[in-house]
N, C-alpha and C positions, 0 to 999 in steps of 0.2 A: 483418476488422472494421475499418473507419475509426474514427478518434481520433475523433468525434461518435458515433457508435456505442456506441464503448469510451467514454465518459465518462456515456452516458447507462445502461450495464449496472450500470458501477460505480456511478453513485448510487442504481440501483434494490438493488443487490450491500450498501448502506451502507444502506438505510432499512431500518426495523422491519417495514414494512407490507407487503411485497412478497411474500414465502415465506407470512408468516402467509394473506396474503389469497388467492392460490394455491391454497392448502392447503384452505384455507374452500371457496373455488368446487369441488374435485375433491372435497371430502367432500358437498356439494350435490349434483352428479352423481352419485354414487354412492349416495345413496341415494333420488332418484329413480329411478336404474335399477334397484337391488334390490325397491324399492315395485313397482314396474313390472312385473318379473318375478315376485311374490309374486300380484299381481293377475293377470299374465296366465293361469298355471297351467298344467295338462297339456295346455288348447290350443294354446298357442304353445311345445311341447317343454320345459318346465322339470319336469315331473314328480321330475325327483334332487332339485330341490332346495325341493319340498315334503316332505320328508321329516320335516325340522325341525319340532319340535313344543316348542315351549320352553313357551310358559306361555299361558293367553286372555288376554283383552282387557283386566282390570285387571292382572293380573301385566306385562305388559308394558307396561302405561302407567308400573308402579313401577318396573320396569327400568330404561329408560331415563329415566325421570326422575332418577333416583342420578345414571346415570352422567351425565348432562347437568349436575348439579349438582354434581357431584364434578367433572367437566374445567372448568366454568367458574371454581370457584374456585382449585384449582389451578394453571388458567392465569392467574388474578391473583396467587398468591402466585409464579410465573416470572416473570412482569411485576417484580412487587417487588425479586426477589433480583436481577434484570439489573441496577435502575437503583441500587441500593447496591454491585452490583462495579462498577458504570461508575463511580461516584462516587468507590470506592477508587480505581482506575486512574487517574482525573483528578488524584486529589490526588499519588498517590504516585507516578506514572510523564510525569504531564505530559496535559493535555487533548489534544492531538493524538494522542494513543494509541486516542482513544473510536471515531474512525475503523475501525481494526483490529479490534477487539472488536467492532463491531456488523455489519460482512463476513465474521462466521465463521456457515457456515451450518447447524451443530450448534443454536446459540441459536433462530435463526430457525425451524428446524425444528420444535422441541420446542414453543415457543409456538403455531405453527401446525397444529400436529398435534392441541393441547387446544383452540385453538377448532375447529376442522375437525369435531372429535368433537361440542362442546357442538351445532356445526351439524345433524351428520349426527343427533344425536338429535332435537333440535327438529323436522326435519322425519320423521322416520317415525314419531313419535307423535303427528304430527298427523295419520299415515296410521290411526293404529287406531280401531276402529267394532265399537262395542258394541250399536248397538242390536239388537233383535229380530229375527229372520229376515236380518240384513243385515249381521252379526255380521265383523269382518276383523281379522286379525292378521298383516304382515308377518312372516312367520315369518325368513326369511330375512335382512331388513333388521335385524332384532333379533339375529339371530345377526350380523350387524355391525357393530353397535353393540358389545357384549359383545366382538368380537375387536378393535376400534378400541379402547376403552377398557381392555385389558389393555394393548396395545403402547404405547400415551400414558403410561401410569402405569411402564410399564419403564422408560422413554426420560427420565422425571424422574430416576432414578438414574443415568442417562448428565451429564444437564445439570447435575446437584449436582457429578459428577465435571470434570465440564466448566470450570466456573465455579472450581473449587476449584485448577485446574490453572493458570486465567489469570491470577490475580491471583501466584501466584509470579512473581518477577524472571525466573529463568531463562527461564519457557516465551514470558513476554513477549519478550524481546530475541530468543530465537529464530525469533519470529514478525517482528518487524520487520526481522532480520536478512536471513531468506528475503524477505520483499519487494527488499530492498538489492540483493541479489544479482540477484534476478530483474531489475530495472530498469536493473543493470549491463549485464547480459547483453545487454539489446532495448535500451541505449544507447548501445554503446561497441562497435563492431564486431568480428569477429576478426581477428587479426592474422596474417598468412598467413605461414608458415613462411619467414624467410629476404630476410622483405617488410625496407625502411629503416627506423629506427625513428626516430620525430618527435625532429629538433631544436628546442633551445632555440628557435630562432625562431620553428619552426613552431605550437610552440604560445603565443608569443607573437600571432603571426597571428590563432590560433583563434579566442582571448579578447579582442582588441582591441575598444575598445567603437565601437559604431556610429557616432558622433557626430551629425553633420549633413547636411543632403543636400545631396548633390554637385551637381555639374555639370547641365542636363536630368535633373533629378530635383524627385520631388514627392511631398511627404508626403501618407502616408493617415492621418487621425487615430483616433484608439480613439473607439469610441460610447459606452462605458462601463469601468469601473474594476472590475477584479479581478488575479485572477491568473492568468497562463496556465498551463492546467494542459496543454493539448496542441496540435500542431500539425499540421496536419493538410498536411504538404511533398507528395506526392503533386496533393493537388486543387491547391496553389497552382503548384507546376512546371507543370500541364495548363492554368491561369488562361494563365501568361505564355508555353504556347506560341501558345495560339489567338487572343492578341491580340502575339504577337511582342514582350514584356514582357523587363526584368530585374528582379524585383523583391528588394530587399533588408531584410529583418526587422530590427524593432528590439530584438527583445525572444527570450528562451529560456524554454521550459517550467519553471515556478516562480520568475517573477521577477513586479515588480509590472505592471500597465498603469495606467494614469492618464489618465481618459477627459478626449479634448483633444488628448491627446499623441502625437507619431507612432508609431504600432504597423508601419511600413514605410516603405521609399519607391522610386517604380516610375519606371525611366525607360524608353523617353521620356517626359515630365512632359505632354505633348501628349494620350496616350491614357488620361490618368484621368477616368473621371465618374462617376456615383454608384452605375453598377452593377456598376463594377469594384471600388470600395471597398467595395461591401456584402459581393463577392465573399471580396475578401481577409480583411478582418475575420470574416467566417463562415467561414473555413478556421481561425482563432484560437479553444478553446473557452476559455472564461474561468470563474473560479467564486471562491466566497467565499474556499477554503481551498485549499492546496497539496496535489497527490497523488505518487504516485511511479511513475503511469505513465511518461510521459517526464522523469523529474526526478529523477533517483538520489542529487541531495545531500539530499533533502525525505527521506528514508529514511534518509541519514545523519546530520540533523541530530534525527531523532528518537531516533535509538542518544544522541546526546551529549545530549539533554536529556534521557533516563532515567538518564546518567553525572553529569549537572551534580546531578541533584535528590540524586540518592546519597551527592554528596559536600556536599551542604550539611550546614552547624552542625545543623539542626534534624534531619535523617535520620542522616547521620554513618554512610554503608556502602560502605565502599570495596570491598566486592568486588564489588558491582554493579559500579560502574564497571571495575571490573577483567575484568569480562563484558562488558562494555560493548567497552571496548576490545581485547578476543581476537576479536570479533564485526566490527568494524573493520578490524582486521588482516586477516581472514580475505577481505573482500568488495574491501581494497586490492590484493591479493597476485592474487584475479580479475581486477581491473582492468590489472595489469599485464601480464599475457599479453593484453590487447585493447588495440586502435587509437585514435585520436584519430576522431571522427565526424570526417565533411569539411564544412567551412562553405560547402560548392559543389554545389547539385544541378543536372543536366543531365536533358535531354528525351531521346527518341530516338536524335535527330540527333548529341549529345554534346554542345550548347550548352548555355550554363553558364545556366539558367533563375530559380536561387535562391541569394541569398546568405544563409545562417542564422547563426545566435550562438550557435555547439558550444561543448559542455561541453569542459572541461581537465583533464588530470591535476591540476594546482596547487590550482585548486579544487577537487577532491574532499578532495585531501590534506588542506588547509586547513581545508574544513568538519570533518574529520573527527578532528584533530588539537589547532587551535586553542585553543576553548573550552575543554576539558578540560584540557590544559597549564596555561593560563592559573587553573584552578578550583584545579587540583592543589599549587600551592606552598606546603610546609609537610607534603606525602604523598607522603612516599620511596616507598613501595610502585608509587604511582601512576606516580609519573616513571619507576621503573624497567621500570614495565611497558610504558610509551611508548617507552623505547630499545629495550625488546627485542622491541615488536611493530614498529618499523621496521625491525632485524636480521633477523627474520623475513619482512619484503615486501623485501627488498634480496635476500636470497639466490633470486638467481637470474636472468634476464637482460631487465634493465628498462630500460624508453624511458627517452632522456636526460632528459625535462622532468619526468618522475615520478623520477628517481635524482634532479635537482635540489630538487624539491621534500622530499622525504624530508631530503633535505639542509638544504634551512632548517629543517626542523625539528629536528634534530639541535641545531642550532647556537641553536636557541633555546630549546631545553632545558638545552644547557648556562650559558645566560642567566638562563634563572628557576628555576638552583641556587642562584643568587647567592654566597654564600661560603664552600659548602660545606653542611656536614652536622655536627654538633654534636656525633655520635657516628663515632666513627673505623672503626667497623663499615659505616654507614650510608655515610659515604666511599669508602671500599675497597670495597662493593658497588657503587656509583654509578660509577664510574671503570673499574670493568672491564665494566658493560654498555655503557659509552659507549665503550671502544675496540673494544667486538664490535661494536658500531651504526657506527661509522667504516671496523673491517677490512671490513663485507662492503658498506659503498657504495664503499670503495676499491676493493676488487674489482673494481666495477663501475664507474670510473673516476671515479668523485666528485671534489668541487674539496678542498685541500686543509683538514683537517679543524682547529678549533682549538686548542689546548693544553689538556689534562689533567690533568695532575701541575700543582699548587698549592702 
C-alpha cells in the first residue's frame, strides 16, 4: 500500500462514518436477500427455510418495530457515551489522544451494527402485507431481525467494557506505546549483525538541516500549508529516474510546510516545470494534524504530553508519568538494536536518486526525554525514574550517537538537581542511580561522566 493509500485508510480508519455506514449498507442487503428468499419460496429451493413461523402480519409489524426502536435509541445513547469519553480523554490525556480512540474498531462496530439493525428492520416491515388474500410475512427476515437485535444488545456490554477500559491511564499509554513501537519498527531499519555502528558524525550528517539551494538547483515551492504526514520516496526515486533528476527534500514526515516555501529542490534546475512540480509535491501527502505513520517522534511526543498533564499542579500524578516513562524506555531500548534510515535513495542502477531528512537517534532521545525532565524539577521519583530508564536503554550495545545522546541527558539531569535534595535519603537515592546511569554508558564507552559526590 502507498503512503496515499495509507493515509487515505487511516482517515477513513479515524472517522465515525465509515464501519457505521458499512455496516448499514450490508444490513440493507441482507435483508433484501432474506425478503427475497421469503418471497421466492419452495420455487426457487428455499422450502428449510419456510419453516419459520414466528407471528402474522401485525405480530411482526410489532416485532420489529421494538427492535427498530430499541437499536435506534440505544444507538444514540453509544453516540452519547463516545463523545463524553472523548471529552474525558481530551481533557485528561491531551486532544491528540482523540485520534487513537476513534481508530479503534470495537466503537465503530458496535454503533454500526445498532444502526445496521434499526436499518435492516425498517426495511423488512416495510416488506410485511396484510391485506386480504395477499397476506406476506417475511418469516425468515424476521427471524433476522430478532437474531441481529439479540447480538447488537450483547455487543453494548462489550462497548460499556470497552469504554471503561479506555479512559484508564494504563490502557491509554499502552495503546499509544504500540503505535511507538510500530512506527519504530517501519522507520528505523534493522541493523544487521556485526553491521558499523553510526558515528557521531554520521548522524550529524543525517540531521543537517537542508538549507538553500545549491549550485544548478531549483526550488519547488509547497502549494499549500500543512504537515507532512508521508512521503511517498518510491514514486519520487521513479520521478528523478525517468527524467535523470537529483532531487533533494526539504522537509521529514511530521514537520511543518508553509505553502510558498520550498518543499524540494531538483537539479538540474533546467528540467523543472510545472508538471514535475505537481509531481513531486503529490509524492508529499500533507494534512491538518501529525500521525505516526512515518513519524515515530508524533507517537513520542504523545507519551510526554500524557506525562506532562500528569505531572501538572492541577492533576498532580506522577505515576502516570512514571508509565509514561517505562513506556519510553521500552520503545528507546527498540530503537537501539535498529539503524539510522539513509538520507540517500538510489534507483536500480545504484544512482543516488533522493536526498531525504532522516530521522536521528538524538532526536528521538530528545523528544522523548526533554520535556518531562524539564516538567519534573521538584519530583525525585520522577528524575529518578529518567536515570534508571536510561541505565536500562545503555545496557547493552548501543550506536555511538544514541550512547551520546543518552549522555546529554544524563548530564542534564544531573543539572536540573540543582543543589541537591533536601532530604539526605532523597540524596543518597539520587546519586547511586546516577552512578548506575554513568557505569553502564561507560560500559559502553560514554564521554567522561560529571561529578557526583557534593
Amino acid at each position: 500500500m502507498g503512503p496515499r493509500l495509507a493515509y487515505i485508510w487511516g482517515q477513513l480508519r479515524a472517522s465515525y462514518w465509515f464501519v457505521p455506514g458499512l455496516l448499514s449498507i450490508g444490513a440493507a442487503a441482507l435483508a433484501a436477500a432474506l425478503i427475497w428468499t421469503d418471497a421466492a419460496g419452495p420455487a426457487r429451493g428455499a422450502a428449510g427455510l419456510q419453516r419459520f413461523d414466528l407471528t402474522g402480519p401485525e405480530g411482526a409489524r410489532a416485532l420489529l418495530s421494538t427492535i427498530a426502536g430499541s437499536a435506534i435509541t440505544v444507538a444514540g445513547l453509544v453516540f452519547s457515551i463516545t463523545m463524553v469519553v472523548l471529552n474525558t480523554a481530551s481533557s485528561q490525556f491531551g486532544p491528540r489522544l482523540m485520534r487513537n480512540f476513534m481508530q479503534h474498531n470495537g466503537t465503530q462496530v458496535v454503533m454500526g451494527l445498532f444502526v445496521g439493525t434499526f436499518v435492516y428492520c425498517l426495511l423488512a416491515l416495510a416488506a410485511v402485507r396484510s391485506e386480504a388474500g395477499a397476506a406476506f410475512v417475511p418469516q425468515t427476515a424476521v427471524a433476522g431481525g430478532v437474531v441481529l437485535g439479540i447480538t447488537a444488545f450483547a455487543l453494548l456490554i462489550y462497548f460499556i467494557h470497552h469504554v471503561s477500559r479506555f479512559v484508564q491511564a494504563a490502557h491509554v499509554i499502552d495503546d499509544v506505546a504500540g503505535n511507538l513501537e510500530e512506527s519504530v519498527c517501519a522507520s528505523f531499519p534493522e541493523r544487521a549483525p556485526g553491521a558499523r555502528r553510526a558515528a557521531p558524525d554520521d548522524e550529524l550528517e543525517a540531521g543537517r538541516a537542508p538549507g538553500k539551494a545549491q549550485r544548478d538547483e531549483l526550488a519547488i515551492e509547497a502549494p499549500r500549508s500543512g504537515y507532512v504526514q508521508a512521503i511517498d520516496v518510491a514514486g519520487l526515486v521513479e520521478v528523478a529516474r525517468e527524467r535523470d533528476l537529483l532531487i533533494r527534500l526539504a522537509h521529514r514526515p511530521g514537520q511543518f510546510l508553509i505553502a510558498g516555501r520550498p518543499l524540494a529542490w531538483v537539479s538540474p534546475a533546467t528540467a523543472v516545470d510545472a508538471a514535475l512540480a505537481a509531481r513531486v509535491a503529490g509524492a508529499l501527502v500533507t494534512g491538518r494534524e501529525r500521525t505516526s505513520t512515518q513519524d515515530p517522534e508524533f507517537a513520542v511526543h504523545q507519551l510526554v504530553e500524557v506525562a506532562l498533564r500528569a505531572l501538572s499542579p492541577g492533576i498532580n500524578d506522577p505515576y502516570t508519568a512514571l508509565n509514561c516513562i517505562d513506556r519510553l524506555a521500552s520503545a528507546l531500548a527498540l530503537l537501539a538494536k535498529r539503524a539510522l534510515p539513509s538520507r540517500y535513495s538510489r534507483d536500480a542502477s545504484g544512482r543516488v536518486r533522493l536526498v531525504c531528512v532522516p530521522l536521528t537517534y538524538g532526536g528521538m532521545v530528545d523528544a522523548a526525554f526533554d520535556q518531562i525532565r524539564q516538567a519534573a524539577r521538584g519530583t525525585p521519583a520522577v528524575l529518578f525514574r529518567l536515570l534508571e530508564a536510561i541505565a536500562s536503554i545503555a545496557d547493552g550495545d548501543l550506536p555511538e550517537p544514541l550512547r551520546a545522546a543518552l549522555q546529554r541527558q544524563v548530564e542534564a539531569l544531573h543539572e536540573a538537581s540543582g543543589g541537591g535534595f533536601a532530604v539526605h535519603s532523597d540524596q543518597a537515592e539520587y546519586c547511586t542511580r546516577l552512578r548506575t546511569a554513568l557505569g553502564a554508558l561507560l560500559a559502553a564507552g560514554a564521554v567522561r561522566p560529571p561529578e557526583v559526590d557534593r
